[in-house]
Each structure stands twice: as structure tokens, then as C-alpha cells.
N, CA, C and O atoms as a GROMACS GRO file, in nm:
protein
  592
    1UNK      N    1   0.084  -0.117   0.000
    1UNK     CA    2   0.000   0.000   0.000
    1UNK      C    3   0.089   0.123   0.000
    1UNK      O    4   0.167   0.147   0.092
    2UNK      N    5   0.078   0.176  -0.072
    2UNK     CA    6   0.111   0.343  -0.103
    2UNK      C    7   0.036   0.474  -0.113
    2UNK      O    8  -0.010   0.521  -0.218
    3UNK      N    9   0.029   0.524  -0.006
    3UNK     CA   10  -0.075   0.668   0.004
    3UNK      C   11   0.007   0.766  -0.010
    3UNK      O   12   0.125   0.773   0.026
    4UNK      N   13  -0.070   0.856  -0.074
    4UNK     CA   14  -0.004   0.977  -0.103
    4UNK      C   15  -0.097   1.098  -0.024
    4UNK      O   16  -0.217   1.112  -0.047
    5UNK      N   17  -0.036   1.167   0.054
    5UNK     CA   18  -0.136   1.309   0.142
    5UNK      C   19  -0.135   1.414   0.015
    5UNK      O   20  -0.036   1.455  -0.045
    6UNK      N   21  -0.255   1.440  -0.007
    6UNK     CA   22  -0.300   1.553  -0.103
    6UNK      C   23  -0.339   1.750  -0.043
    6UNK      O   24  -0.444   1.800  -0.002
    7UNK      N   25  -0.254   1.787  -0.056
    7UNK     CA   26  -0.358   1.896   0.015
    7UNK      C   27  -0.452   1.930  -0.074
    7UNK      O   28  -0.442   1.926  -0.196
    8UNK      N   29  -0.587   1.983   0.022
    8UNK     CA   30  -0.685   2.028   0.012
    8UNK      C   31  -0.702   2.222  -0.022
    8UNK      O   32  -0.658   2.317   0.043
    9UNK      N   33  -0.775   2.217  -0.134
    9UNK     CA   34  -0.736   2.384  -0.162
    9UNK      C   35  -0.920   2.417  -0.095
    9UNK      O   36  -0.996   2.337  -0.040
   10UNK      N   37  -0.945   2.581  -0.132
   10UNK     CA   38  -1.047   2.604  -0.047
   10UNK      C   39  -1.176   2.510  -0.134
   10UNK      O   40  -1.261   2.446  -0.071
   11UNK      N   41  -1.173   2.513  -0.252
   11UNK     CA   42  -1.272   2.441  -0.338
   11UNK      C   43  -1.290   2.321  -0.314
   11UNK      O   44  -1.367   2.263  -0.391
   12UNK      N   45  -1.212   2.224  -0.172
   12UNK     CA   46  -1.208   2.102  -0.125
   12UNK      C   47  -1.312   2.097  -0.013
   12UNK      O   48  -1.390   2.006   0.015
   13UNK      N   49  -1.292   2.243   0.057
   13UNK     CA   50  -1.372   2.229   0.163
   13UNK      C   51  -1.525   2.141   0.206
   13UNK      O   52  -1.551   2.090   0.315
   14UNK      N   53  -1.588   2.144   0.115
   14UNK     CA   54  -1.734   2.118   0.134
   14UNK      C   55  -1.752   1.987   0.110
   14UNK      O   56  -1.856   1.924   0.126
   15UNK      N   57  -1.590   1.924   0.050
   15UNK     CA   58  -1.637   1.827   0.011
   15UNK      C   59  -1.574   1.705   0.134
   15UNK      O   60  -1.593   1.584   0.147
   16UNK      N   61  -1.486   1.818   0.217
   16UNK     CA   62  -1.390   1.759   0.369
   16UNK      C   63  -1.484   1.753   0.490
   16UNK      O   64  -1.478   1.674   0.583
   17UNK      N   65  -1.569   1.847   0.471
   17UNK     CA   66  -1.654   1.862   0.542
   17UNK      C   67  -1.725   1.765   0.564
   17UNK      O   68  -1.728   1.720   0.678
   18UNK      N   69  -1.842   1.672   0.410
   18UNK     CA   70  -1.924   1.591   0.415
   18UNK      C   71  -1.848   1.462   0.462
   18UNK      O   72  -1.889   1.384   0.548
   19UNK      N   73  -1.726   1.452   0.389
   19UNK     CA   74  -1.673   1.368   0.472
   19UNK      C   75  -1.652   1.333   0.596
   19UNK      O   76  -1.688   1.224   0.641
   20UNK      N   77  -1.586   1.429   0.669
   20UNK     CA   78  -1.585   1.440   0.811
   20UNK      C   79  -1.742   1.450   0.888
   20UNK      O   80  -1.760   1.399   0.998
   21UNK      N   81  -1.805   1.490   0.845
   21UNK     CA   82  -1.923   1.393   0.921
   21UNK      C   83  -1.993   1.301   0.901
   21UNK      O   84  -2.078   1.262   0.980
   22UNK      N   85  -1.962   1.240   0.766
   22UNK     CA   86  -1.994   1.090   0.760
   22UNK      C   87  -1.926   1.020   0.809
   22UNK      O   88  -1.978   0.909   0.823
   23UNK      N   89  -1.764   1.034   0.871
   23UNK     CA   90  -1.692   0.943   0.912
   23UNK      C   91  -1.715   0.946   1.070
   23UNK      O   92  -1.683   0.850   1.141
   24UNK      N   93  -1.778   1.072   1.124
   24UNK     CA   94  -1.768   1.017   1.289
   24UNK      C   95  -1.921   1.015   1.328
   24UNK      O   96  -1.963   0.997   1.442
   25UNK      N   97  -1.978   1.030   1.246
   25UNK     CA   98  -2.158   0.984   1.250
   25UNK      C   99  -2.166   0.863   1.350
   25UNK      O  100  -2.252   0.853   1.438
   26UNK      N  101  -2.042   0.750   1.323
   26UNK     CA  102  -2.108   0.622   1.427
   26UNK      C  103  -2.049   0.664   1.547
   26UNK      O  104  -2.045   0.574   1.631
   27UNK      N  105  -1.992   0.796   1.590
   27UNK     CA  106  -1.906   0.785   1.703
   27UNK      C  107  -1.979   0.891   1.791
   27UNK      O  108  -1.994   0.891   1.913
   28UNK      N  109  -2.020   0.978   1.701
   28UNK     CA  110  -2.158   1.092   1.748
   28UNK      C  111  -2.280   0.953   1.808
   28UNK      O  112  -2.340   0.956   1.915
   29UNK      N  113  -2.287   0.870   1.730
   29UNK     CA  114  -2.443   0.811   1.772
   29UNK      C  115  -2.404   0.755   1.867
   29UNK      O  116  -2.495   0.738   1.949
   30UNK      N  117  -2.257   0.696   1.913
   30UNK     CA  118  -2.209   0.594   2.017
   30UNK      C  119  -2.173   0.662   2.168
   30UNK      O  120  -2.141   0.598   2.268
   31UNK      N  121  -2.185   0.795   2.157
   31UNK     CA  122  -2.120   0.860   2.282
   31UNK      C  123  -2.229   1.017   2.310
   31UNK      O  124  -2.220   1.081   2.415
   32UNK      N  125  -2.304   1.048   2.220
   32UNK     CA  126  -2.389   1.148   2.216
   32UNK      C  127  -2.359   1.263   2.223
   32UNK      O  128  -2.434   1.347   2.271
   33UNK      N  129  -2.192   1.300   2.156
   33UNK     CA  130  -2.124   1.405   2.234
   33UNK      C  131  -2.136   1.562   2.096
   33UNK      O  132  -2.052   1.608   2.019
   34UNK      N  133  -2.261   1.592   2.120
   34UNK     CA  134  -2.321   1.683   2.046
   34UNK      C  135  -2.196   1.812   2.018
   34UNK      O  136  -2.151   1.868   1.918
   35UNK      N  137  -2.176   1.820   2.155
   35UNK     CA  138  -2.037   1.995   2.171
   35UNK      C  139  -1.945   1.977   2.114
   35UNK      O  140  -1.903   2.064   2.038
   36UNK      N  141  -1.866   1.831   2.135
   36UNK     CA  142  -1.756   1.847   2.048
   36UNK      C  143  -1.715   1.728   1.908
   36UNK      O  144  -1.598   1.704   1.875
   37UNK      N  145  -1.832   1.669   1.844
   37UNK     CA  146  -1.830   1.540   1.794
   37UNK      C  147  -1.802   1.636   1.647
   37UNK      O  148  -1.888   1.700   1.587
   38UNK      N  149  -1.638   1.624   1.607
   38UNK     CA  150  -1.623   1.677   1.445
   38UNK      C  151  -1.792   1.615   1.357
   38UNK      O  152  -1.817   1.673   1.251
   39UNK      N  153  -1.850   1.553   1.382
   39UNK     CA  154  -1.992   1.546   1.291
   39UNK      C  155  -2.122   1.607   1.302
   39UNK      O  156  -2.228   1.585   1.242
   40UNK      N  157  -2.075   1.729   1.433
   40UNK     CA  158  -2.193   1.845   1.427
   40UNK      C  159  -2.121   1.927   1.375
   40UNK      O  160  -2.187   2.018   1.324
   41UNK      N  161  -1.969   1.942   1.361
   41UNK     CA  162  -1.940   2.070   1.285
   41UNK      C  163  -1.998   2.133   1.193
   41UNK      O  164  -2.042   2.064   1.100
   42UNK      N  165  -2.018   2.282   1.186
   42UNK     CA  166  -2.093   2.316   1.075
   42UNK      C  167  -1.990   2.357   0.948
   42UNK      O  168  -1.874   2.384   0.980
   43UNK      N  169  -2.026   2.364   0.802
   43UNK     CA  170  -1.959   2.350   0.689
   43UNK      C  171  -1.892   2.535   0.739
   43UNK      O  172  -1.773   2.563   0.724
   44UNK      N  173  -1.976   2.619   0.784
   44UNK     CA  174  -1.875   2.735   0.836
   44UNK      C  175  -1.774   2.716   0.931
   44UNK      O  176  -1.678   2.792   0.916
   45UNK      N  177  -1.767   2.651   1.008
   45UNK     CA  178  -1.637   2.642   1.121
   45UNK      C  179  -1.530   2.572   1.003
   45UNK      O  180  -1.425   2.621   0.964
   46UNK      N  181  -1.585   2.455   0.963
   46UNK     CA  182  -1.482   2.405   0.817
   46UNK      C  183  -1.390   2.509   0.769
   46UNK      O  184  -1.267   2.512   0.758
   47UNK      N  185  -1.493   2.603   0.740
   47UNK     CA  186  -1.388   2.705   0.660
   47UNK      C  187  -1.325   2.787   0.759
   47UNK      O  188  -1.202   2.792   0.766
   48UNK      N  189  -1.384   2.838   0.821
   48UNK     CA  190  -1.284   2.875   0.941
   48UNK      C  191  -1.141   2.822   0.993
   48UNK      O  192  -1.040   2.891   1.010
   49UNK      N  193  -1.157   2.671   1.016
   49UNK     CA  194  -1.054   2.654   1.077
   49UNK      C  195  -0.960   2.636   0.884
   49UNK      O  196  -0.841   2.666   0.881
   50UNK      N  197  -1.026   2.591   0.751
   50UNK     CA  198  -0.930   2.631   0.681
   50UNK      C  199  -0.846   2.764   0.642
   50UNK      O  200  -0.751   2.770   0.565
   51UNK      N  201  -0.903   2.867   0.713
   51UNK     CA  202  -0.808   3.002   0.690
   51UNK      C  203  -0.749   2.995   0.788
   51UNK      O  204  -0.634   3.035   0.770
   52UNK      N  205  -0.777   2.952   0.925
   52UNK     CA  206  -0.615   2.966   0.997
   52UNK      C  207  -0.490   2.944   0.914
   52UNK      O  208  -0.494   2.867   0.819
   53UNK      N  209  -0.387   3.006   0.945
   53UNK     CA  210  -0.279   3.015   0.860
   53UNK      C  211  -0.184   2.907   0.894
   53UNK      O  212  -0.091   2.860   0.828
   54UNK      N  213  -0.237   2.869   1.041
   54UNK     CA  214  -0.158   2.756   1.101
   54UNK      C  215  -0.210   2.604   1.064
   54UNK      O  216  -0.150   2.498   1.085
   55UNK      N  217  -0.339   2.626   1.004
   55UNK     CA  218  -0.375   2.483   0.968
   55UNK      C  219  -0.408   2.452   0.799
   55UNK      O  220  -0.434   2.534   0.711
   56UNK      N  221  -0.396   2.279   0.788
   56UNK     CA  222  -0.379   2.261   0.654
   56UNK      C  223  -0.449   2.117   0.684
   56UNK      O  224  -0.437   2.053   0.789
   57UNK      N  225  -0.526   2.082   0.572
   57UNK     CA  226  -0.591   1.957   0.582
   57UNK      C  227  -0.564   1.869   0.396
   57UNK      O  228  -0.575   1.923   0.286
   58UNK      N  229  -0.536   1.761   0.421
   58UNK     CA  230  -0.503   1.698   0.345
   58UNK      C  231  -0.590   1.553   0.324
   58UNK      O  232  -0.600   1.468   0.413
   59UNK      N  233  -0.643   1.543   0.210
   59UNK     CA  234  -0.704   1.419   0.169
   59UNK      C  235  -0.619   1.314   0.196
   59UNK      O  236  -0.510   1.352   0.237
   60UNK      N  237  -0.634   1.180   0.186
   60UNK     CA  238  -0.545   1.051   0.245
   60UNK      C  239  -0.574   0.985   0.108
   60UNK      O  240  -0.693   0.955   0.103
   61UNK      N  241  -0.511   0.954   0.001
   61UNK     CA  242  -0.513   0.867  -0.127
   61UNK      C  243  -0.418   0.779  -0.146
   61UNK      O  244  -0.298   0.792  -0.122
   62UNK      N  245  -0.496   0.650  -0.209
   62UNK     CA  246  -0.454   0.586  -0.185
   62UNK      C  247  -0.480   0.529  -0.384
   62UNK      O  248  -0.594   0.496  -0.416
   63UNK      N  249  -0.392   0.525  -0.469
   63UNK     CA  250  -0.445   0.493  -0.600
   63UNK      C  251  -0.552   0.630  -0.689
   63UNK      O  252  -0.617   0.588  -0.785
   64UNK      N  253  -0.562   0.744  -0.664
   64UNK     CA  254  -0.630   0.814  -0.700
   64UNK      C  255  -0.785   0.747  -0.601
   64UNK      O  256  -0.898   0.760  -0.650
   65UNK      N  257  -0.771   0.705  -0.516
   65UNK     CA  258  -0.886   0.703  -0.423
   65UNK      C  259  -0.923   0.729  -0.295
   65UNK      O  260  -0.903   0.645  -0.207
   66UNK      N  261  -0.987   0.857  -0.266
   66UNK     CA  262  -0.977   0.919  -0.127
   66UNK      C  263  -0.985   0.793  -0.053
   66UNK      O  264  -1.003   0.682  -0.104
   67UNK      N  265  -0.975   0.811   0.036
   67UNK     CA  266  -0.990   0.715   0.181
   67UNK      C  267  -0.999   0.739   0.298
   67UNK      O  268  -1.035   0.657   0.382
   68UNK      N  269  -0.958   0.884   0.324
   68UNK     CA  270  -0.969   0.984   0.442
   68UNK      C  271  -0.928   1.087   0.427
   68UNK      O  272  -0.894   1.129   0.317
   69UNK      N  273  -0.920   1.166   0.554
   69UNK     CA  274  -0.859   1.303   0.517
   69UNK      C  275  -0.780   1.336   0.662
   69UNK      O  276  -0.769   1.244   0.742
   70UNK      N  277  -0.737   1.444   0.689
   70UNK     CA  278  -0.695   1.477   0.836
   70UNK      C  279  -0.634   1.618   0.805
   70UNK      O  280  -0.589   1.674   0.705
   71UNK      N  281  -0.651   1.647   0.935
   71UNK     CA  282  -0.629   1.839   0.987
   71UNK      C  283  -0.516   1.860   1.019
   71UNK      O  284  -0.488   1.798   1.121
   72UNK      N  285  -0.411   1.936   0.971
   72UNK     CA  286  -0.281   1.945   1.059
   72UNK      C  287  -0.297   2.091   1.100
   72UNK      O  288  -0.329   2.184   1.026
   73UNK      N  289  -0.255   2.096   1.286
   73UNK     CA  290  -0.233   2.251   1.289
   73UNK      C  291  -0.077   2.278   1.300
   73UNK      O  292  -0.030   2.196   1.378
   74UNK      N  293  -0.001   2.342   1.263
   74UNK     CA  294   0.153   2.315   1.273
   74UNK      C  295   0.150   2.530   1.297
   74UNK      O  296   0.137   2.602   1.198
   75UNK      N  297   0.167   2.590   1.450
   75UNK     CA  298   0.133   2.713   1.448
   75UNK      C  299   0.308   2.769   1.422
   75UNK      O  300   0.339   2.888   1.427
   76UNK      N  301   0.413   2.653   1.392
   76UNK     CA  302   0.566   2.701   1.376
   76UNK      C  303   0.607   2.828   1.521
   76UNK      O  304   0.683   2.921   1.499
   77UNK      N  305   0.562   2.814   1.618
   77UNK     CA  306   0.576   2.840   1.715
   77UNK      C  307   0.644   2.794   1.839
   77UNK      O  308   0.657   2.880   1.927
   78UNK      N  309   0.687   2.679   1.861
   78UNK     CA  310   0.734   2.580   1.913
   78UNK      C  311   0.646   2.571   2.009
   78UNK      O  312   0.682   2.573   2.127
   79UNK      N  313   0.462   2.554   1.958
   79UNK     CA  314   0.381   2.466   2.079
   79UNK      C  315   0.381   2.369   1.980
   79UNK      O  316   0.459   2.365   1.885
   80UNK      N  317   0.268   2.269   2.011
   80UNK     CA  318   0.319   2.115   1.961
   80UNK      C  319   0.188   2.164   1.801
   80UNK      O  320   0.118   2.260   1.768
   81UNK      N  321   0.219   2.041   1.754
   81UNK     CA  322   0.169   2.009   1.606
   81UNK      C  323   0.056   1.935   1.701
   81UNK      O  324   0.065   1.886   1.814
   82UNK      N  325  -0.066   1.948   1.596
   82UNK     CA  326  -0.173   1.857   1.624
   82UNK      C  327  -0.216   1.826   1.515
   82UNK      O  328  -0.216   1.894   1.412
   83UNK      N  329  -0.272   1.675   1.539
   83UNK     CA  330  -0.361   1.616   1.407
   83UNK      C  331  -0.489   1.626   1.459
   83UNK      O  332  -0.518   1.553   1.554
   84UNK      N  333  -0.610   1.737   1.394
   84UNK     CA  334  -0.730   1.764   1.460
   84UNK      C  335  -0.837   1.789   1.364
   84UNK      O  336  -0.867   1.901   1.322
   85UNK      N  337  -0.900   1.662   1.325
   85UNK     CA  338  -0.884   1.517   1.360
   85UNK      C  339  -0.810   1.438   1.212
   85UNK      O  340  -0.767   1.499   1.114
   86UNK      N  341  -0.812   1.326   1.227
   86UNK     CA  342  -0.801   1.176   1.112
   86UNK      C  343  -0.890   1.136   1.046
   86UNK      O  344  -0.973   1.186   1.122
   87UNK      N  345  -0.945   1.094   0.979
   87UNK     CA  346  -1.057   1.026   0.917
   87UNK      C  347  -1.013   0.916   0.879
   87UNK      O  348  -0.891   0.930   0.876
   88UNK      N  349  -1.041   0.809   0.847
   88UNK     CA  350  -1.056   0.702   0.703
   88UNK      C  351  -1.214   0.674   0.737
   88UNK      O  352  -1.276   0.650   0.840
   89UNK      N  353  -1.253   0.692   0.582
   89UNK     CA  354  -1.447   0.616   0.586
   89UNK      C  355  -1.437   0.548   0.587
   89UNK      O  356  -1.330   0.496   0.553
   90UNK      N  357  -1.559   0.470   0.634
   90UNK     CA  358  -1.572   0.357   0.702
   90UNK      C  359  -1.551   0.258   0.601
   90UNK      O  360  -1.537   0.163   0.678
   91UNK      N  361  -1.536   0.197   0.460
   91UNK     CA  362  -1.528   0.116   0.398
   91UNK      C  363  -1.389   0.085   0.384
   91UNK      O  364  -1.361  -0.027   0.340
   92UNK      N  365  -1.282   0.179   0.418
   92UNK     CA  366  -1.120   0.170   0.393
   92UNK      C  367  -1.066   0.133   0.552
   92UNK      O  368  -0.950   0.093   0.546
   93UNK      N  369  -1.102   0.135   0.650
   93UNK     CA  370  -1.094   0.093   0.806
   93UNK      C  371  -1.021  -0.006   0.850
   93UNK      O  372  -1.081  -0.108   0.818
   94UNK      N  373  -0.924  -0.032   0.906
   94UNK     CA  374  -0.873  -0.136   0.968
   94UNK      C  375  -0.772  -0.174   0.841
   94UNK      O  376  -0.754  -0.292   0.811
   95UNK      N  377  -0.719  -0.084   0.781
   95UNK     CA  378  -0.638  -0.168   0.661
   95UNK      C  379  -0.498  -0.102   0.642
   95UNK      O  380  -0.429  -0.131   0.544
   96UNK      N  381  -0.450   0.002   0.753
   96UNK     CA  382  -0.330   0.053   0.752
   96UNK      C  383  -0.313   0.186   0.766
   96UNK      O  384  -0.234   0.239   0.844
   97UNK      N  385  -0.430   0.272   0.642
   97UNK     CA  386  -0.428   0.403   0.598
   97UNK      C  387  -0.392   0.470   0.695
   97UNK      O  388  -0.276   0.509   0.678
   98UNK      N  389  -0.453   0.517   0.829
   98UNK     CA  390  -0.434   0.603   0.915
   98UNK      C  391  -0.279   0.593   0.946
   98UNK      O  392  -0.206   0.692   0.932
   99UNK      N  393  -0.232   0.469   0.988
   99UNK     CA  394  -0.082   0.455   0.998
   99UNK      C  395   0.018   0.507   0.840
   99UNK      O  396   0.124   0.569   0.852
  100UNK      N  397  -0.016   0.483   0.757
  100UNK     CA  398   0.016   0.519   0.638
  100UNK      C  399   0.024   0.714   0.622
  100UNK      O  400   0.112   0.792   0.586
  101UNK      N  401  -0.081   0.727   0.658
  101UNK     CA  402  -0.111   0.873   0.646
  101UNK      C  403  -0.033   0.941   0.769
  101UNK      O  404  -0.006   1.062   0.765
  102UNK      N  405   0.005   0.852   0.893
  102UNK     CA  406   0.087   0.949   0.996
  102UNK      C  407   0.244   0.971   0.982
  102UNK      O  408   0.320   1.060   1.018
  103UNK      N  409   0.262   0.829   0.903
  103UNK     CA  410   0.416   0.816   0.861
  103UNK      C  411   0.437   0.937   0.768
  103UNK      O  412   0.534   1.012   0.774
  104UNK      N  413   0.323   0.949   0.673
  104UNK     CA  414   0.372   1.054   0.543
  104UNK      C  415   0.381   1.219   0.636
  104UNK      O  416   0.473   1.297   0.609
  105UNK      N  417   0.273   1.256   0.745
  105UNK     CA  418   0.272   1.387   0.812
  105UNK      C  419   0.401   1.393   0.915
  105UNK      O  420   0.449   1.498   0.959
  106UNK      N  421   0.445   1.268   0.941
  106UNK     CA  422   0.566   1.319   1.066
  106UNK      C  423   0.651   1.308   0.918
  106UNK      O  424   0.710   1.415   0.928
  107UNK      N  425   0.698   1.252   0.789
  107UNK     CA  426   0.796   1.325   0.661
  107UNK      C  427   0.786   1.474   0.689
  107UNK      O  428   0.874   1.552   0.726
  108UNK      N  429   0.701   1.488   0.670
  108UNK     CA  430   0.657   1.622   0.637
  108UNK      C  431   0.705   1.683   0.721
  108UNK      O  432   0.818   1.728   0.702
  109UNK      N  433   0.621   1.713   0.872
  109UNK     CA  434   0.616   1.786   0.944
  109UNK      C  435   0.744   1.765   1.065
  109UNK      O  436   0.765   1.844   1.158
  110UNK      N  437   0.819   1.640   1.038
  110UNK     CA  438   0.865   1.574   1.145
  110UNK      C  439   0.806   1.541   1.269
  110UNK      O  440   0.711   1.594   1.326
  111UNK      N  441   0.871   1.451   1.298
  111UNK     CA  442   0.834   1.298   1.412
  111UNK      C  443   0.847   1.326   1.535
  111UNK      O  444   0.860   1.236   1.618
  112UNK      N  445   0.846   1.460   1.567
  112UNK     CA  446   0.873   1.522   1.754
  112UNK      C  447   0.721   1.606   1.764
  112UNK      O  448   0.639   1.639   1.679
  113UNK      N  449   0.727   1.619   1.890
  113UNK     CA  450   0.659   1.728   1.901
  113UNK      C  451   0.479   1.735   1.900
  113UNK      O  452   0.410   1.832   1.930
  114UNK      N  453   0.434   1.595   1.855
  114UNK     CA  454   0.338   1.615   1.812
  114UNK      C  455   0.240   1.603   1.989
  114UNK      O  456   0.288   1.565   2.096
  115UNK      N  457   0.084   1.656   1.960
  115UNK     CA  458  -0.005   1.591   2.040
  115UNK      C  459  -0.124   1.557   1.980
  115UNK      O  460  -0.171   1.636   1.897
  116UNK      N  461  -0.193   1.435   2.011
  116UNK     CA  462  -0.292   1.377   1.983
  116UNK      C  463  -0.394   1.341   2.093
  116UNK      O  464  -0.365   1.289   2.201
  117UNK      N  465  -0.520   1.377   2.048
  117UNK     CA  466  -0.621   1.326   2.131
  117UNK      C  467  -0.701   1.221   2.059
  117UNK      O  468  -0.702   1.199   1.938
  118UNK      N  469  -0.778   1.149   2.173
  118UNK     CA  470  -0.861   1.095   2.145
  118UNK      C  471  -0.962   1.033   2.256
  118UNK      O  472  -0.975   1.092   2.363
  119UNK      N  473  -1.017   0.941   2.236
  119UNK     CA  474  -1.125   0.885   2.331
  119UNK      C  475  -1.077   0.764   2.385
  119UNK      O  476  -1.036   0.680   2.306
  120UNK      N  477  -1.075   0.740   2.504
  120UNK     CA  478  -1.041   0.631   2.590
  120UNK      C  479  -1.068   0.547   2.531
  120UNK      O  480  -0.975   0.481   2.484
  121UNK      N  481  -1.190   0.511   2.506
  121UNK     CA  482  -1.258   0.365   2.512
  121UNK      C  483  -1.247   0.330   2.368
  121UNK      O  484  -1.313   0.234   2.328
  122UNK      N  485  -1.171   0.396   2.282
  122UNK     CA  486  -1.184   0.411   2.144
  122UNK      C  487  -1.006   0.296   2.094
  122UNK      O  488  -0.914   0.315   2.014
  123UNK      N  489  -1.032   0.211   2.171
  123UNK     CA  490  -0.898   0.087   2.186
  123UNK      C  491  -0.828   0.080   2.030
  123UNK      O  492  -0.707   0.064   2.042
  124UNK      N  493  -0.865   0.088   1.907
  124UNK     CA  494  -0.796   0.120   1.809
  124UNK      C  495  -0.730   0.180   1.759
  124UNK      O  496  -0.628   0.149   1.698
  125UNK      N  497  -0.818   0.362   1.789
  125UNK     CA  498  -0.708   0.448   1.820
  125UNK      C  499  -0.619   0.442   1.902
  125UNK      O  500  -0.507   0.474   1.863
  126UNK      N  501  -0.635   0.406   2.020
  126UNK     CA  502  -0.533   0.431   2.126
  126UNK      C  503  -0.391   0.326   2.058
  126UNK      O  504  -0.271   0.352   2.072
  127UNK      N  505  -0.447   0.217   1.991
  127UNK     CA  506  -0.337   0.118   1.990
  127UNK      C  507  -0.244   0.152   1.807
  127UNK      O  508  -0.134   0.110   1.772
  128UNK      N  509  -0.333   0.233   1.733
  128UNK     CA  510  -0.260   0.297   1.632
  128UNK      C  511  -0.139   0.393   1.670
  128UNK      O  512  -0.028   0.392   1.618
  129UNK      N  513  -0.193   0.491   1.790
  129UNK     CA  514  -0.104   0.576   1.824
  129UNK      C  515  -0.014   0.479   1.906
  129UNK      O  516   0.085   0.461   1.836
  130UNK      N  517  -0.004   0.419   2.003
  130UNK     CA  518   0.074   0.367   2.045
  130UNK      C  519   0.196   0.275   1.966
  130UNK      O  520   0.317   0.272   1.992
  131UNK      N  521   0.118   0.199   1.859
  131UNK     CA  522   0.228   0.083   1.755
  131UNK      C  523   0.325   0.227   1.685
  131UNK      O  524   0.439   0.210   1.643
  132UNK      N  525   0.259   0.359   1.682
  132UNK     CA  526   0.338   0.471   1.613
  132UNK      C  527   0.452   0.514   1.693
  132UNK      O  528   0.553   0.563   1.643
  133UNK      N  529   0.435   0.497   1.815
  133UNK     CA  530   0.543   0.479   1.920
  133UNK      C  531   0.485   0.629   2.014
  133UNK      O  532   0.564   0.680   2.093
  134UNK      N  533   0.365   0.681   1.999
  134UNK     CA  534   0.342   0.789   2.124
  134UNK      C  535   0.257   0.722   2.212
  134UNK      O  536   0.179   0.628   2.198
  135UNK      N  537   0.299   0.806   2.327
  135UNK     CA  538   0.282   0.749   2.513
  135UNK      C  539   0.164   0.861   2.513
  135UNK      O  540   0.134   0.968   2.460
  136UNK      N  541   0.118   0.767   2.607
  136UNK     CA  542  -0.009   0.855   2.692
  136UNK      C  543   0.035   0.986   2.772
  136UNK      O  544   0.137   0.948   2.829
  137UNK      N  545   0.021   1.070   2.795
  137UNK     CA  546   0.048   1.199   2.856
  137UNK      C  547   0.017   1.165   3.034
  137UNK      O  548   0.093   1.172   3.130
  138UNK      N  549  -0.140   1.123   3.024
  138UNK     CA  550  -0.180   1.071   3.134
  138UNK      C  551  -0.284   1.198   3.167
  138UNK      O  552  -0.349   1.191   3.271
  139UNK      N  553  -0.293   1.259   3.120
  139UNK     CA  554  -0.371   1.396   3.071
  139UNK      C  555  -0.538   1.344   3.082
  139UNK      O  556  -0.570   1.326   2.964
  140UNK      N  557  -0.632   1.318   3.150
  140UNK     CA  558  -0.746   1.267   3.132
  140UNK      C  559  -0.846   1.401   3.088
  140UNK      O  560  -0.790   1.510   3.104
  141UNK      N  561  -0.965   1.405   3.043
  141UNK     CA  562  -1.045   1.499   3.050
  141UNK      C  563  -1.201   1.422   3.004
  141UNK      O  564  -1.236   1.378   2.894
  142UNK      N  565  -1.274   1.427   3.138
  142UNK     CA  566  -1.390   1.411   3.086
  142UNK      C  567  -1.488   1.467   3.032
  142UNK      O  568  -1.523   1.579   3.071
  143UNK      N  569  -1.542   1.411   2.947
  143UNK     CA  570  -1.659   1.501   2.856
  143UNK      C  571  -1.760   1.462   2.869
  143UNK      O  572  -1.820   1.560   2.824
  144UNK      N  573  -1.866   1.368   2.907
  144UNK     CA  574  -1.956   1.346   2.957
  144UNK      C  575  -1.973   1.186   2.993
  144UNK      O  576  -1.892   1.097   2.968
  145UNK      N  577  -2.103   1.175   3.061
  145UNK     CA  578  -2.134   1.066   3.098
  145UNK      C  579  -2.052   0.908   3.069
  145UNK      O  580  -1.993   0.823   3.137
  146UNK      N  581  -2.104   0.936   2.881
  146UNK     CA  582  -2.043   0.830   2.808
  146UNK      C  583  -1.885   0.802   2.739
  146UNK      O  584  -1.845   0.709   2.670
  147UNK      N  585  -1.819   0.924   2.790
  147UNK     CA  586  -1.686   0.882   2.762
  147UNK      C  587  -1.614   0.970   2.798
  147UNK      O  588  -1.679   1.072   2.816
  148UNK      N  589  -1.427   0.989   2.835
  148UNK     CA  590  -1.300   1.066   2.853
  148UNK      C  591  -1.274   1.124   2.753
  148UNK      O  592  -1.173   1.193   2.746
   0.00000   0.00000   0.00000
């Protein structure tokens, strides 16, 4: 498998957008987390966070075939890089991409420095980031009822 990260120009937006809330639709329905679930975002915050100057979002291809996308904020400030958030849709899942797509952003951006969130109970992620070789902070924050 060979992915290539595409950036996304502004004429991508709407189409990063539909994506990104078709991809965390099962994670919105699994945890109910309306405030901060990337799949209530509205297609205006989209563009918003694409004019920050500090952030850049890139499609995940794989053969001329999307497969995901993901947010980089890199503010060249020396606070940390964030990936906010990852995608792969749900039909490309469990098959590498996300690992594929982090190897190509630490090329890029380099392999220090970064921080990542995610959801406790969300054992795939946690164990992608971990086989990538990042440690838990130990940083907890709860967000409601149904999950950290």
C-alpha cells in the first residue's frame, strides 16, 4: 500500500466537510457528544478553521482514491503540532491508511513534538497511536457521561 497526502485547496472544503461527518456519524451516535463530535461541525467552522494560517488539511489517497482526510495545525511556534482530527471512511478501516497517512505527516512535518487526542474507550485508536510509538500523557479529561 502506497498513500499519497494531497492537500486540500479552499474548493475542497465542502467536500472535507461531508466527509468528516460521515466518518464520525457512528461515534456521534455511540457517545452522544453533540459539543464536540467533528460530525456536528458546521460546513462554516470548516472554513474557518481552513483560513487559519496555522492549519492545513489533506485528503489521504490511496491509487487516485480518497480514503480519508486529516487536519494538521503546525502554528511554527514551538507549541506542539496537532492532528485535529483523522478520518478514514468507514469502507477503507482497519487496513493501515491512518498509519500510512501518519508516517507521510511526521515526513513532512517531522516525528517530535506532536499531540494527539482521542477517546479512551476508542482501543484502536489508542493502539494505532501507540504501535506509532506515542505514550499517553496521562492527561485525562472528561466530557460526559459516556466517555474521557
Amino acid at each position: 500500500m502506497a498513500i499519497t497526502l494531497k492537500k486540500a485547496t479552499r474548493e475542497d472544503i465542502e467536500t472535507i466537510w461531508k466527509m468528516q461527518v460521515e466518518a464520525f456519524t457512528e461515534l456521534l451516535d455511540k457517545y452522544q457528544d453533540f459539543d464536540m463530535s467533528p460530525a456536528t461541525e458546521s460546513l462554516e467552522k470548516i472554513i474557518a478553521k481552513f483560513e487559519q494560517p496555522w492549519t492545513t488539511y489533506y485528503y489521504i489517497v490511496e491509487n487516485d482514491i480518497v480514503v480519508g482526510a486529516v487536519r494538521i495545525v503546525n502554528k511554527n511556534d514551538g507549541s506542539r503540532k496537532r492532528i485535529s482530527p483523522i478520518w478514514i471512511m468507514g469502507e477503507f478501516r482497519n487496513k493501515g491508511y491512518a498509519q500510512q497517512a501518519m508516517i507521510e505527516l511526521e515526513n513532512i512535518y517531522g516525528s517530535d513534538h506532536w499531540c494527539l487526542d482521542t477517546i479512551l474507550q476508542e482501543k484502536g485508536n489508542l493502539h494505532l497511536y501507540e504501535k506509532m510509538g506515542y505514550v499517553q500523557t496521562g492527561k485525562v479529561e472528561h466530557i460526559n457521561e459516556k466517555w474521557i
